[in-house]
N, C-alpha and C positions, 0 to 999 in steps of 0.2 A: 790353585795347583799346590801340590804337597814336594817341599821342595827341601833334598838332602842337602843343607850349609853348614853341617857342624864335623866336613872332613880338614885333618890338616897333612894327611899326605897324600891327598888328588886334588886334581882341580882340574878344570877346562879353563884352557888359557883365553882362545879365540874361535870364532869358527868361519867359515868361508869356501865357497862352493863345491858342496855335497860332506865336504869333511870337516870334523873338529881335531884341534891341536890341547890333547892332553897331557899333564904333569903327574905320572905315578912314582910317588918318591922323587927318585933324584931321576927318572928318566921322562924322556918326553916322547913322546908318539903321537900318529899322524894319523887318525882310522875316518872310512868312508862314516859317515851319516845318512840314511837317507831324509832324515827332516830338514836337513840343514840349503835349501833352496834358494837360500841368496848366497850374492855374489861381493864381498868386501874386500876393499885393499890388505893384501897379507902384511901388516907393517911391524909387528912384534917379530927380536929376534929369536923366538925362541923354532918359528916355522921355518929357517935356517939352522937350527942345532939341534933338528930329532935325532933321535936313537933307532928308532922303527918307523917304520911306512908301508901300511898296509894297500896295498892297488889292489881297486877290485878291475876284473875283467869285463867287457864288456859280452861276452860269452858265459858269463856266470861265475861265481867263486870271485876270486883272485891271488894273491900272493906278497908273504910280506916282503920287505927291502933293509935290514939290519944297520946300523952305522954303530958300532961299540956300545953293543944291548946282551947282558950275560941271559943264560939261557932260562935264569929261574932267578928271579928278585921277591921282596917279601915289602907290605905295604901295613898300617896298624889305622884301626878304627877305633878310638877308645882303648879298651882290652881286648879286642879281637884282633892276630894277627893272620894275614891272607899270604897265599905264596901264590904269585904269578908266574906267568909264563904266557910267552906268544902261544896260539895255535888258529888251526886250521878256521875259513871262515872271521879272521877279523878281533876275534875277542884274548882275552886275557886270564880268564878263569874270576872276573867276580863285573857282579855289575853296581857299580859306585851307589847310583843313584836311589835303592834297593834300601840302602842307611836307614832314607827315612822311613822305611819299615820297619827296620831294627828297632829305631828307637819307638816306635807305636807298641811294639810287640813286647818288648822290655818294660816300658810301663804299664800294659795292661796285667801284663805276668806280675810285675815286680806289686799291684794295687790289689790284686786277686787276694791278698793274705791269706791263700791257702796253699795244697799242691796241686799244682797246674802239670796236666799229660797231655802235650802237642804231638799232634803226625803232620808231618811235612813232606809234602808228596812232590815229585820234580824237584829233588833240593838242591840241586847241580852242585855246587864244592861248598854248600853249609853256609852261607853269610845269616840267616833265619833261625837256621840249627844252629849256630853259636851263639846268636844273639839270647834267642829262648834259654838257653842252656846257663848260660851266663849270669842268667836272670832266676835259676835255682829250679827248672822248668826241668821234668822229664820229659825226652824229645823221639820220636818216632823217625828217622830219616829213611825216608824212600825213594830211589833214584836206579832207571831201566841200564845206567853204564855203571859198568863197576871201576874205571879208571876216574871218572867225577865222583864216588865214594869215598874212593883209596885218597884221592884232591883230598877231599871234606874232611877224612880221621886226619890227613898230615896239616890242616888249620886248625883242629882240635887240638892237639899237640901243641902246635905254636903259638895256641892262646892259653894255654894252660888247664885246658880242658879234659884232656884226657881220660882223667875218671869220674866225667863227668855221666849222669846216668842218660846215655846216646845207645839207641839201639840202631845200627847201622845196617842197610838191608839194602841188595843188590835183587829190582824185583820191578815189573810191570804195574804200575798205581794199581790202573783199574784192575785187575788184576787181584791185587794186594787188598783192594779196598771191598769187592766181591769175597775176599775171605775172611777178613776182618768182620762183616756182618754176619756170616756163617757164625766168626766164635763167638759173638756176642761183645765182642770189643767193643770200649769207647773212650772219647777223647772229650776233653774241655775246651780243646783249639787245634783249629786244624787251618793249614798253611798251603796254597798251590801257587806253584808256579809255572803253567803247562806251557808246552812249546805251541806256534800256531801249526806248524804239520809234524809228524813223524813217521816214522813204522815200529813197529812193534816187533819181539825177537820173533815172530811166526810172520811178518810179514802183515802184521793188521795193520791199516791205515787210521794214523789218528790226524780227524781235521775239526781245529779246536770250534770252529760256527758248528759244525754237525756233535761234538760227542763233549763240552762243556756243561751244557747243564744238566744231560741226564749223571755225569759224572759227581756233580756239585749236588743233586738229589740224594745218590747213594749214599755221600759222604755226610749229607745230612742226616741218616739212618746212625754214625756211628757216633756222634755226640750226644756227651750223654744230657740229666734231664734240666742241668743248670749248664750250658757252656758260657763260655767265655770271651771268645772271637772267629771269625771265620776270615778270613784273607785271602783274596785271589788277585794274583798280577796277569796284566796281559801286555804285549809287544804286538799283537796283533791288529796292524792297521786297518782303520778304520771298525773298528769294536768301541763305542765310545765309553765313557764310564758311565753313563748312563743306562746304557743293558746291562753293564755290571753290578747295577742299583736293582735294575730290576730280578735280575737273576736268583741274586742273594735275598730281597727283598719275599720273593714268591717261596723261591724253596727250603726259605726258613720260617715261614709265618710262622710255623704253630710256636717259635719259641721265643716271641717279641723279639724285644729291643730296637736297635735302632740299622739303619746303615748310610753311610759316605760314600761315595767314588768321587773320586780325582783324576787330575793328570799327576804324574810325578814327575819330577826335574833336578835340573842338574844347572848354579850358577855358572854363567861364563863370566870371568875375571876381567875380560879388556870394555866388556861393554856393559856391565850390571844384570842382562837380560840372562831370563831362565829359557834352557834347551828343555825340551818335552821330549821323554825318554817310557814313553807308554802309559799304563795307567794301573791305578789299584782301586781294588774294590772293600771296604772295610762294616764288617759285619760286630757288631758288640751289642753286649746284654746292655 
């Protein structure tokens, strides 16, 4: 397992039945998990001193519970800084465990010693895009909400990125990635991070077992004739990394190299053991 341990303003404190007790900065929160299936004595105080507590309902969704949580706090990974905020569904605006992506992606960039031109397609609030960016990377950011965009330039901003060479695009991947072969575009690396369902602004259904790999095909049309890496995360249970292996594996033949899938994870502090928090699939020449 591929596991992000070089954060020092998160952490997972503990976990115990369906939920993990996390430390962002100075605040603590309490969110559902669904891997987390066992049941342990809550005995750290910190599951008496959150700041939020997200209930999920047994009807679907849920709702969070506040205890003196301002409405927008700022967290630092390295050089990169993240602006949080509660919202709907449970999340925060970044996914922790993601890092060790960062740092995969920072050193293939930063080894490349040439100029490296990434598209990162699903980039929800940029954790990838900053990290590439950081790492002297020209970055293609493509993501279907324009409020997770506007996210992504206000962390650019507060990692000091700003004029950094980010092309920001408010646009449906596939979509985007259908026209990009049209103009004869290409990339050194290209970054997904798909959701497992969505809709599409016309209403198209995207279900990531049905429309991942012809996606992951196309996008192999847009790298050019040396790339560099190809990256796909999934949340999607039961997807193991090993279809991730083979995915990348088939729809990159013609351009060697090698590939990896893992799990990825997340230390928890009270008991040494790593939470699995989905998986990555890692493509490189």
């Amino acid at each position: 397992m591929w596991t992000a341990k070089n954060w020092k303003d998160y952490q997972i404190l503990d976990t115990s039945s369906g939920e993990r007790l996390e430390k962002w900065g100075k605040y603590i929160l309490i969110r559902p998990d669904p891997q987390v299936i066992w049941n342990t004595p809550r005995t750290i105080k910190e599951w008496r001193q959150k700041n939020g507590h997200y209930h999920r309902s047994s009807k679907g969704g849920g709702q969070w519970e506040f205890f003196d949580l301002p409405k927008q706090w700022s967290i630092q990974y390295k050089s990169l800084t993240f602006h949080l905020k509660p919202f709907h569904f449970k999340h925060t605006g970044l996914f922790p465990e993601q890092a060790v992506n960062w740092d995969w992606i920072t050193e293939k960039i930063q080894g490349a010693a040439r100029e490296v031109k990434v598209l990162n397609l699903f980039a929800y609030t940029g954790g990838a895009t900053l990290a590439a960016a950081a790492a002297k990377a020209s970055v293609t950011h493509v993501d279907a909400s324009k409020g997770m965009v506007g996210w992504a330039k206000e962390n650019a901003v507060s990692s000091g990125l700003e004029r950094a060479p980010i092309r920001w695009l408010v646009d449906d991947c596939l979509k985007f990635v259908e026209r990009e072969i049209r103009r004869g575009n290409h990339y050194d690396a290209i970054i997904m991070d798909p959701p497992s369902y969505g809709r599409g602004p016309k209403g198209e259904i995207w279900k990531l077992e049905d429309c991942i790999y012809p996606l992951i095909q196309q996008c192999a049309r847009l790298l050019n004739s040396h790339p560099l890496f190809f990256l796909i995360n999934s949340y999607t249970t039961g997807l193991a990394p090993s279809v991730l292996t083979y995915m990348l594996s088939t729809a990159l033949k013609e351009f060697g190299g090698t590939v990896n899938s893992q799990e990825i994870g997340l230390p928890v502090s009270s008991t040494g053991l790593i939470l699995p928090c989905g998986a990555s699939g890692r493509w490189e020449a």
